[in-house]
C-alpha positions as CSV (number, residue, x, y, z in Angstrom):
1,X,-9.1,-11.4,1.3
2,X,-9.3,-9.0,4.0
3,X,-6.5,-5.9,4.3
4,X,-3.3,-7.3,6.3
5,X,-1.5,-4.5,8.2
6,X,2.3,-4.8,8.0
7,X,4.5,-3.7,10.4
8,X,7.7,-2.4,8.6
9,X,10.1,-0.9,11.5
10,X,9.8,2.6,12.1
11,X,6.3,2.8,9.7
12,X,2.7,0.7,9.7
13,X,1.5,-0.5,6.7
14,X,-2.5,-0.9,6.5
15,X,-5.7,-0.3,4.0
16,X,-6.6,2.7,2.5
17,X,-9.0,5.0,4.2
18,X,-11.3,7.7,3.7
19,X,-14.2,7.5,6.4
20,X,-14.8,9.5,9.6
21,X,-11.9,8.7,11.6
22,X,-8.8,8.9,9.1
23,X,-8.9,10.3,5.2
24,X,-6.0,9.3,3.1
25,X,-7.4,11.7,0.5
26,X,-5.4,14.3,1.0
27,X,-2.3,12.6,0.7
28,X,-2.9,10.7,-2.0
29,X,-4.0,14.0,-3.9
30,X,-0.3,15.1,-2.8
31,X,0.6,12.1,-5.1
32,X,-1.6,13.0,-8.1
33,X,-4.4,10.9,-7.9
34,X,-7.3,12.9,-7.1
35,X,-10.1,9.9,-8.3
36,X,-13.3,10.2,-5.6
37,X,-13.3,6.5,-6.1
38,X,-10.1,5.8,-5.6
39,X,-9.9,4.4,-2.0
40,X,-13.1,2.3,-2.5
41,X,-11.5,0.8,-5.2
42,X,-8.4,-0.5,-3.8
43,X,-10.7,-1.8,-1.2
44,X,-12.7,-3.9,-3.5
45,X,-9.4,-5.1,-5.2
46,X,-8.3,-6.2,-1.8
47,X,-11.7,-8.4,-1.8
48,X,-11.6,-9.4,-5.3
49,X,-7.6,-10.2,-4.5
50,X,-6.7,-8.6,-8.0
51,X,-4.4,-5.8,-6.3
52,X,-3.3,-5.4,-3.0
53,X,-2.7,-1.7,-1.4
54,X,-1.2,-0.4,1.7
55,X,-0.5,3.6,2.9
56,X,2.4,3.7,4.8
57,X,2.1,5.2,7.9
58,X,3.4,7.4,10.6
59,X,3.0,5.1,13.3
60,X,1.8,7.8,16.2
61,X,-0.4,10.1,13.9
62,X,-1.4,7.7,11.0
63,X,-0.5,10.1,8.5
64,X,-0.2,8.4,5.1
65,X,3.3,9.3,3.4
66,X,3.8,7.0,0.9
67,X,1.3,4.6,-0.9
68,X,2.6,0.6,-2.0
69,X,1.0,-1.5,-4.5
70,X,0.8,-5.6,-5.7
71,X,0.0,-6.8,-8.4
72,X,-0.8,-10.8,-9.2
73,X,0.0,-12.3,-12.2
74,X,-1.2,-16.0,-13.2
75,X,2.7,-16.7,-14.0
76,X,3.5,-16.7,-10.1
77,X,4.9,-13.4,-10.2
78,X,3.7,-9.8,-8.8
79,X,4.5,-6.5,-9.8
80,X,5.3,-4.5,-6.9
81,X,5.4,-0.5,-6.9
82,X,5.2,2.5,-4.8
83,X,5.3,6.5,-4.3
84,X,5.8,8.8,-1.3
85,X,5.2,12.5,-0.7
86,X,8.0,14.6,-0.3
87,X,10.7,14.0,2.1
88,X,9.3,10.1,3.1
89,X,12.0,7.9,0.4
90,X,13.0,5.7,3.2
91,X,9.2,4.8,4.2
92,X,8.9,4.1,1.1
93,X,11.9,1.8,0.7
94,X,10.8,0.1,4.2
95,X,7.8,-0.3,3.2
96,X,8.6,-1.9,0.3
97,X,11.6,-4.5,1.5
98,X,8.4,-5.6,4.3
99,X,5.8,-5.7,1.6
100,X,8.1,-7.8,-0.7
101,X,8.6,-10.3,2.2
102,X,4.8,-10.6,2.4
103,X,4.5,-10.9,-1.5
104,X,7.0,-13.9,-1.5
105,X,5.7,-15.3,2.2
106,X,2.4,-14.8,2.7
107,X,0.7,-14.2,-0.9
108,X,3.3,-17.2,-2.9
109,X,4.1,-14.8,-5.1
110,X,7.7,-14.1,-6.8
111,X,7.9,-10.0,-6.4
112,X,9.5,-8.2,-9.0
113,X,9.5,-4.3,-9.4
114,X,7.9,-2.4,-12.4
């Protein structure tokens, strides 16, 4: 599956990146994971459909402030989690009420937090 971008109010929800034009390094390193491979491995989860990622977003500067996972499990169920940088708790809770929706809608799954 390709990456779906999510639109979640006052934040954007979309991929990972680290290329020429936008690298969510930085911020994910302000949320301990400091893994080189880390981006191009969500991406290939994405394509493999074992884990689905978004960083939420500042919607005019697509600065990455919080990070949202899914899980799939064969029961019907996903595990849903998050984390956001300092001072960004409500994009994390909006982006996690939109990415819920999309769980249950879009994916079929039943979302449940870790």
């Amino acid at each position: 599956m390709e990456p779906i971008e999510i639109n979640a109010g006052s934040w954007y929800l979309r991929a990972l990146r680290a290329d020429e034009r936008i690298d969510d390094r930085p911020a994910l390193a302000d949320g301990g994971i400091t893994d080189p491979g880390y981006v191009a491995r969500r991406t290939a989860e994405w394509a493999a459909e074992s884990h689905f990622s978004w960083a939420v977003c500042v919607p005019t500067t697509a600065e990455m402030v919080a990070e949202i996972g899914v899980e799939p499990h064969a029961d019907g169920t996903a595990t849903v989690t998050g984390w956001a940088r300092g001072g960004y708790d409500a994009a994390l809770a909006d982006g996690l009420e939109s990415v819920r929706r999309f769980t249950a809608g879009a994916l079929g799954l039943e979302p449940v937090d870790a």
